[in-house]
Backbone as a chain_set.jsonl record, in Angstrom:
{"seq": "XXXXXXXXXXXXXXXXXXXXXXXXXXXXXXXXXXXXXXXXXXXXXXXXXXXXXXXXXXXXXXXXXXXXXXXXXXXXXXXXXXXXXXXXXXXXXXXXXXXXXXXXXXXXXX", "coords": {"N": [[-160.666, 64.669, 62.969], [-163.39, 62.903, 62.019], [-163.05, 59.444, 60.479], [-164.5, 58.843, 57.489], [-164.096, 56.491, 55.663], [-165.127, 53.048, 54.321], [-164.484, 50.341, 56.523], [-162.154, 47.969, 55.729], [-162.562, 44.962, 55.384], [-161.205, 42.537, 57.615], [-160.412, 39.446, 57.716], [-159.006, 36.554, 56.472], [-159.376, 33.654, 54.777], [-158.67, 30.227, 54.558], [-159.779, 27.629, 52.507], [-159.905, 24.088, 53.25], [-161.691, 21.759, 51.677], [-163.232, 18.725, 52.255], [-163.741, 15.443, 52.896], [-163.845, 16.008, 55.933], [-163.575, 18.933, 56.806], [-161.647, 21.666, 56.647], [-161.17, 25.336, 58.198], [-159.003, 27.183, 57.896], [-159.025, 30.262, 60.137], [-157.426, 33.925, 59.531], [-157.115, 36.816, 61.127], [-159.587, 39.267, 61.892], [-162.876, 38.132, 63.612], [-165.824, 39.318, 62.894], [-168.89, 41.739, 63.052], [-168.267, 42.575, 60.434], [-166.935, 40.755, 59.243], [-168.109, 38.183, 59.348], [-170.011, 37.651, 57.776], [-168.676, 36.231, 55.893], [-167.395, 34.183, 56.548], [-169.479, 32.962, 57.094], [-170.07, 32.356, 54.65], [-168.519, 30.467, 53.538], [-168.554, 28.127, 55.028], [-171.469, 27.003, 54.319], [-171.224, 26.873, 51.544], [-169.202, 24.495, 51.999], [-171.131, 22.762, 53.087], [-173.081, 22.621, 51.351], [-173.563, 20.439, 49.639], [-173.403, 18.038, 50.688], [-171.479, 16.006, 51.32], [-169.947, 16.828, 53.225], [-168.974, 16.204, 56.756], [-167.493, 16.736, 59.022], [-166.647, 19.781, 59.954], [-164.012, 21.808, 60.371], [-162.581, 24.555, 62.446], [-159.539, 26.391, 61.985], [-158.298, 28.018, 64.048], [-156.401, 29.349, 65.317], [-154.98, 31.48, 64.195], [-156.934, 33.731, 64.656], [-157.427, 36.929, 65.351], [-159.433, 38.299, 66.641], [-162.755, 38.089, 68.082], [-166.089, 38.352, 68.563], [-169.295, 38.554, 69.353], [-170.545, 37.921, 66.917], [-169.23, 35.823, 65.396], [-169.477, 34.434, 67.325], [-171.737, 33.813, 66.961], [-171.98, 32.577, 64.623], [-170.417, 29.844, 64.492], [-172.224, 29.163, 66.856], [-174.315, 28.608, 64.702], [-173.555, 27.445, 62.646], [-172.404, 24.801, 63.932], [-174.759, 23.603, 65.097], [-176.146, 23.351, 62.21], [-174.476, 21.636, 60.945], [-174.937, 19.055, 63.079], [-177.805, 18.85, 62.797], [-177.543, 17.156, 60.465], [-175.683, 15.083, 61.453], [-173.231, 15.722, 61.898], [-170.419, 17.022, 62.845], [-168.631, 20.265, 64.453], [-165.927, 21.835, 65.057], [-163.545, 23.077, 66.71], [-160.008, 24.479, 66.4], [-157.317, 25.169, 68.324], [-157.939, 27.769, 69.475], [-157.276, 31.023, 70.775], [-156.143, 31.959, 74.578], [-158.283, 34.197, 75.261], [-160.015, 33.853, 73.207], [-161.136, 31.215, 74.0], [-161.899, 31.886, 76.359], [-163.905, 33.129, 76.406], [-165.942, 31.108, 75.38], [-166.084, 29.503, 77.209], [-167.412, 31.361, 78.892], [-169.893, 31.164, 77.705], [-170.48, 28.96, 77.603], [-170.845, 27.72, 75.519], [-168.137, 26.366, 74.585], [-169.117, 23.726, 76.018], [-170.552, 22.66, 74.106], [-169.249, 22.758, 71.956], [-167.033, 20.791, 69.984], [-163.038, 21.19, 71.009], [-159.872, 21.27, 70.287]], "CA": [[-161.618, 64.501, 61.893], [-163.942, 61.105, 61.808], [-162.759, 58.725, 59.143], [-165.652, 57.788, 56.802], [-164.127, 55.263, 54.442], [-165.408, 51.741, 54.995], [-163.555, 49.73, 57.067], [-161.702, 47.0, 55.324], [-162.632, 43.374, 56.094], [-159.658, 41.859, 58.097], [-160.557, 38.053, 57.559], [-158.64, 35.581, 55.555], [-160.172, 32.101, 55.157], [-158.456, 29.146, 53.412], [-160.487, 26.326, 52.799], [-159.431, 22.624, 52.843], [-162.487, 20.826, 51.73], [-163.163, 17.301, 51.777], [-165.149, 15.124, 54.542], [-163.468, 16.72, 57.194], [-162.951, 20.073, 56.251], [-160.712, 22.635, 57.458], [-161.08, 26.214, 57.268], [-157.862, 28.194, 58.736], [-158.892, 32.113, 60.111], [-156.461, 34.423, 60.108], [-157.691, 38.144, 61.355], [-161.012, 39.142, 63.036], [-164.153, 37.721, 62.946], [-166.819, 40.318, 63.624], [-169.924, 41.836, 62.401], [-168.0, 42.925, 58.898], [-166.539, 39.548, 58.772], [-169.163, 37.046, 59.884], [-170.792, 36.575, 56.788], [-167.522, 35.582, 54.736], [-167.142, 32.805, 57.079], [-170.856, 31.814, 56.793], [-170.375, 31.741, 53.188], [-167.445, 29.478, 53.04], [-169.069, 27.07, 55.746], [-172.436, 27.259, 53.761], [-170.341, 26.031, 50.58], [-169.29, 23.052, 52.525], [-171.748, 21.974, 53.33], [-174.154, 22.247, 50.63], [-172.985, 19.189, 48.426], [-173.956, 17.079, 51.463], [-170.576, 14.971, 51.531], [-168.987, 16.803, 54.293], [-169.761, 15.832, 58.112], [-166.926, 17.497, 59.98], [-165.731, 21.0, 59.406], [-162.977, 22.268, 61.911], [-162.276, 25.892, 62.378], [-158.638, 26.406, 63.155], [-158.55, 29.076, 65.416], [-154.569, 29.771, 65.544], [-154.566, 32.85, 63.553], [-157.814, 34.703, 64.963], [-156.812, 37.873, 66.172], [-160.522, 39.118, 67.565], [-163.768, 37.359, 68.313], [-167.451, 39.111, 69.261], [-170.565, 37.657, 69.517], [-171.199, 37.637, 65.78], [-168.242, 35.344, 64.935], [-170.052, 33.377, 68.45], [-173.075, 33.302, 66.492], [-171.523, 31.779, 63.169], [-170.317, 29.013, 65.268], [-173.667, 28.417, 66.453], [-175.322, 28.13, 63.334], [-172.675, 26.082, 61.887], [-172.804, 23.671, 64.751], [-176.63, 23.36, 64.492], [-176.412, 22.688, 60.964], [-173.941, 20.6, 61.28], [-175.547, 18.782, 63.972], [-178.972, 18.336, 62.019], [-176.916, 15.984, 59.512], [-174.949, 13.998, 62.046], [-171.98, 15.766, 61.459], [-169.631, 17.848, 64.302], [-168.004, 21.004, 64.464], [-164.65, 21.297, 66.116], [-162.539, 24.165, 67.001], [-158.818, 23.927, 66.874], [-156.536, 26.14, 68.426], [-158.711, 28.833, 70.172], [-156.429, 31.911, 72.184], [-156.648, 32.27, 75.817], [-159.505, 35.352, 75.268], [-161.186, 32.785, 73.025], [-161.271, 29.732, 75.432], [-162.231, 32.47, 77.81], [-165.466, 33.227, 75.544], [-166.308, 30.455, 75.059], [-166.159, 28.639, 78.289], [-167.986, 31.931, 79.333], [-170.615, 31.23, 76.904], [-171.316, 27.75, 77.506], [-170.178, 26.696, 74.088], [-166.955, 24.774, 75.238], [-169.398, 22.461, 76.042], [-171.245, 22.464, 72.916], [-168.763, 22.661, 70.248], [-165.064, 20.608, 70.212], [-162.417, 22.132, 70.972], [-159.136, 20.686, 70.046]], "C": [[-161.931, 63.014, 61.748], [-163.22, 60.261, 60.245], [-163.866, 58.127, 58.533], [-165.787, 56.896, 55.813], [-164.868, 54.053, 55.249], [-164.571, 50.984, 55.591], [-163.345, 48.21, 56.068], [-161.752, 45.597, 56.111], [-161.073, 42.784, 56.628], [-159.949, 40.404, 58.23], [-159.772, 37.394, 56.497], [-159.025, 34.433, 56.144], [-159.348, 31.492, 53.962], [-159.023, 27.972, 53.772], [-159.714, 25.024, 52.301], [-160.494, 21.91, 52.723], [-162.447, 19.262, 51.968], [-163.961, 16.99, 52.867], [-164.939, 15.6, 55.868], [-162.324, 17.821, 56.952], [-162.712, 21.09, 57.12], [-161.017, 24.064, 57.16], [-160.186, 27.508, 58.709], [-158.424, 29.724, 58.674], [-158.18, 32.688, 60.027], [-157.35, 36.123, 60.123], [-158.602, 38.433, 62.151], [-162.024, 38.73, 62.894], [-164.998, 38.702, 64.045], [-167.97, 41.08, 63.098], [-169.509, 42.337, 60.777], [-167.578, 41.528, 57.999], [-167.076, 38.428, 58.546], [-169.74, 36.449, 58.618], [-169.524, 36.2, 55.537], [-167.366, 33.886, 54.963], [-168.505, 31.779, 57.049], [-170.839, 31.174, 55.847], [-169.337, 30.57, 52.965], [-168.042, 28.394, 53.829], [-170.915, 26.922, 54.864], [-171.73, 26.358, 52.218], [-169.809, 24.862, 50.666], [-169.937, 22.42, 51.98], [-173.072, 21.741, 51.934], [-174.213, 20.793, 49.593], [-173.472, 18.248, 49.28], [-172.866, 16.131, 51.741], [-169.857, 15.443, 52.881], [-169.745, 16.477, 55.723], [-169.261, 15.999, 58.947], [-166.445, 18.926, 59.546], [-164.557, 21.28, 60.757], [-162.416, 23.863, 61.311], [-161.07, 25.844, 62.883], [-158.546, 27.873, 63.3], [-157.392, 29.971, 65.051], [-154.295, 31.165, 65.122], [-155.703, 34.345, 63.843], [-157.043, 35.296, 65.861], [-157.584, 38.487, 67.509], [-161.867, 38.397, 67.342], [-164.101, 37.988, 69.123], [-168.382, 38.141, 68.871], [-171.291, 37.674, 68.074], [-170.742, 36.499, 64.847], [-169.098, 33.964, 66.235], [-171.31, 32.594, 67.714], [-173.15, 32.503, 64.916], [-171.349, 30.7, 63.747], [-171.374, 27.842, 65.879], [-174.317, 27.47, 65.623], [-174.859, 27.332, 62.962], [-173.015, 24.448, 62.948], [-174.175, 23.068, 64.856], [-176.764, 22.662, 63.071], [-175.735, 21.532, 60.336], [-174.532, 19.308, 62.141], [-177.02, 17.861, 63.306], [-178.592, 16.882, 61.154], [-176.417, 14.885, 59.954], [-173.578, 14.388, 62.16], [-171.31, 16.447, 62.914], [-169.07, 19.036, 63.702], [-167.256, 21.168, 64.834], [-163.811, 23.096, 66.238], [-160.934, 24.196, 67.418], [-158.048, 25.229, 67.163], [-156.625, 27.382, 69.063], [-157.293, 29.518, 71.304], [-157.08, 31.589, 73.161], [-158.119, 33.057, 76.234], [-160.476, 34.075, 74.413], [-161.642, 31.711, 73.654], [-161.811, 30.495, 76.407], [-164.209, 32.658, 77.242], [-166.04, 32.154, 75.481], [-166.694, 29.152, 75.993], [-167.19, 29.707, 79.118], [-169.446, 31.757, 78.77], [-171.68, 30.008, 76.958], [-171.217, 27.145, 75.886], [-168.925, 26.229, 73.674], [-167.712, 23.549, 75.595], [-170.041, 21.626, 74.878], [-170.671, 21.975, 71.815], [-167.407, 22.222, 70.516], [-164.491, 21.298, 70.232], [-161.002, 21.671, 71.187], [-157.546, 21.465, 70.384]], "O": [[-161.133, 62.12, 61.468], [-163.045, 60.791, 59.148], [-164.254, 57.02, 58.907], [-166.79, 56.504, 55.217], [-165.136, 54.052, 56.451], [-163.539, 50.963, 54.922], [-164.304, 47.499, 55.765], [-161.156, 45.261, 57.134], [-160.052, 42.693, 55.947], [-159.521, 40.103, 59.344], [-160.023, 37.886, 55.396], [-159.081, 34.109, 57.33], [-159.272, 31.938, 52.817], [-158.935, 27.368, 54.841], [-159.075, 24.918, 51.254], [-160.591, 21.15, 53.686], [-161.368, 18.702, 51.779], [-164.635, 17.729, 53.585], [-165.776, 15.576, 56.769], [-161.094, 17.827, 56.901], [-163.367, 21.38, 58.121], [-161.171, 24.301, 55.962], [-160.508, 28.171, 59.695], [-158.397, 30.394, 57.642], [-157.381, 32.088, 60.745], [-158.087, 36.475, 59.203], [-158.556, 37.887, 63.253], [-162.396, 38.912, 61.734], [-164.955, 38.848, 65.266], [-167.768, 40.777, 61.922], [-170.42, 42.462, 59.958], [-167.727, 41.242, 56.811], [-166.67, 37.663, 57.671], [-169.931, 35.259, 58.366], [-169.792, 35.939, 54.364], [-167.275, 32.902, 54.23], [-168.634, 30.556, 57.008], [-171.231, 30.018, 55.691], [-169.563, 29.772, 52.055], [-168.064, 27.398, 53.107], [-171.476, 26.341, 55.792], [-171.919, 25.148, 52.095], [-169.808, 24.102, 49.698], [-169.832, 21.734, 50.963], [-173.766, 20.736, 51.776], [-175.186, 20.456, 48.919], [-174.116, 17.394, 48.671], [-173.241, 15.249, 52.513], [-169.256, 14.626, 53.579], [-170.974, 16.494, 55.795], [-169.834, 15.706, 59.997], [-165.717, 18.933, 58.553], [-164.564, 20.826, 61.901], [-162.009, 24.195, 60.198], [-160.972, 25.405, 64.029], [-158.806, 28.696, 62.422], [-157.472, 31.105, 64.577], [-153.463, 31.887, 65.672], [-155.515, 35.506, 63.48], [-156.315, 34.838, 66.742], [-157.18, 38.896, 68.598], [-162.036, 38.09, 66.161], [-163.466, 38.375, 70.104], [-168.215, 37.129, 68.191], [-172.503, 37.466, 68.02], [-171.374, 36.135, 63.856], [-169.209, 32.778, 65.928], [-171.723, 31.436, 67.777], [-174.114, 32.024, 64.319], [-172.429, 30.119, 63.635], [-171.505, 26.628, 65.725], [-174.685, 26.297, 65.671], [-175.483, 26.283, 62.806], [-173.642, 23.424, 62.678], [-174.387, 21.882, 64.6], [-177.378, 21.615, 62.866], [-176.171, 20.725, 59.516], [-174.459, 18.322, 61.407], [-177.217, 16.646, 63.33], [-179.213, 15.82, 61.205], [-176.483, 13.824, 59.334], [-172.736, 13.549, 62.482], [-171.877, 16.252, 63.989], [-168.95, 19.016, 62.477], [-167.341, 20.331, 65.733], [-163.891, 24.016, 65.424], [-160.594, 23.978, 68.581], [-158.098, 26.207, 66.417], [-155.625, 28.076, 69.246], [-156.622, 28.946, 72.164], [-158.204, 31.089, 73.127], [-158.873, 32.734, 77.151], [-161.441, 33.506, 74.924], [-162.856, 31.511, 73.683], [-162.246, 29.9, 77.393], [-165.288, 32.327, 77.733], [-167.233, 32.441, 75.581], [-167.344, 28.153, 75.686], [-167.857, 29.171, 80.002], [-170.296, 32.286, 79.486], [-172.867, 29.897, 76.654], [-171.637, 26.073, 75.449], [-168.687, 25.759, 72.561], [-167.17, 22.445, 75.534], [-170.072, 20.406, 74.717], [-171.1, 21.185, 70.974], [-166.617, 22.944, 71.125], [-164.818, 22.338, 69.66], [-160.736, 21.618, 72.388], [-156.499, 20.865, 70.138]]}, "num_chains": 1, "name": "protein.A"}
């Protein structure tokens, strides 16, 4: 028998603001999750003081191309300002994405 509850977001985000702000994943980032993480990088940045964010990585469990495409955007908008994006900590499967992707070259990766 199908299960038709909603699936429960598996993302935790803690933010460390400031000019070079941190924001630790822990769980999946994926089309249920994607826009949690927009919104907290979106909150950043809107004040205009920050000019690095860094994603640490360490605790992502699962990364798809919607979590690829947050990344993006962030880096872009980042980018526009002068600022950087950075990526710390990325698994093996993520370093693998991401070098597959052509955005290892794009976006730090620490």
């Amino acid at each position: 028998m199908p299960d038709d509850a909603p699936r429960t977001a598996l993302l935790d985000l803690d933010v460390a603001p400031g000019a070079t702000s941190t924001i630790t994943l822990v769980g999946e980032l994926d089309p249920a999750t994607a826009p949690q993480l927009e919104e907290a990088i979106d909150g950043l940045l809107g004040d205009g003081t920050v000019d690095r964010v860094v994603l640490d990585l360490t605790g992502l469990t699962f990364l798809d191309s919607s979590g690829l495409r947050v990344f993006v955007t962030a880096r872009q908008s980042l980018a526009d300002r002068g600022g950087e994006l950075a990526l710390r900590g990325p698994s093996a499967n993520t370093q693998r994405l991401l070098d597959i992707t052509g955005l290892g070259e794009l976006i730090s990766v620490e």
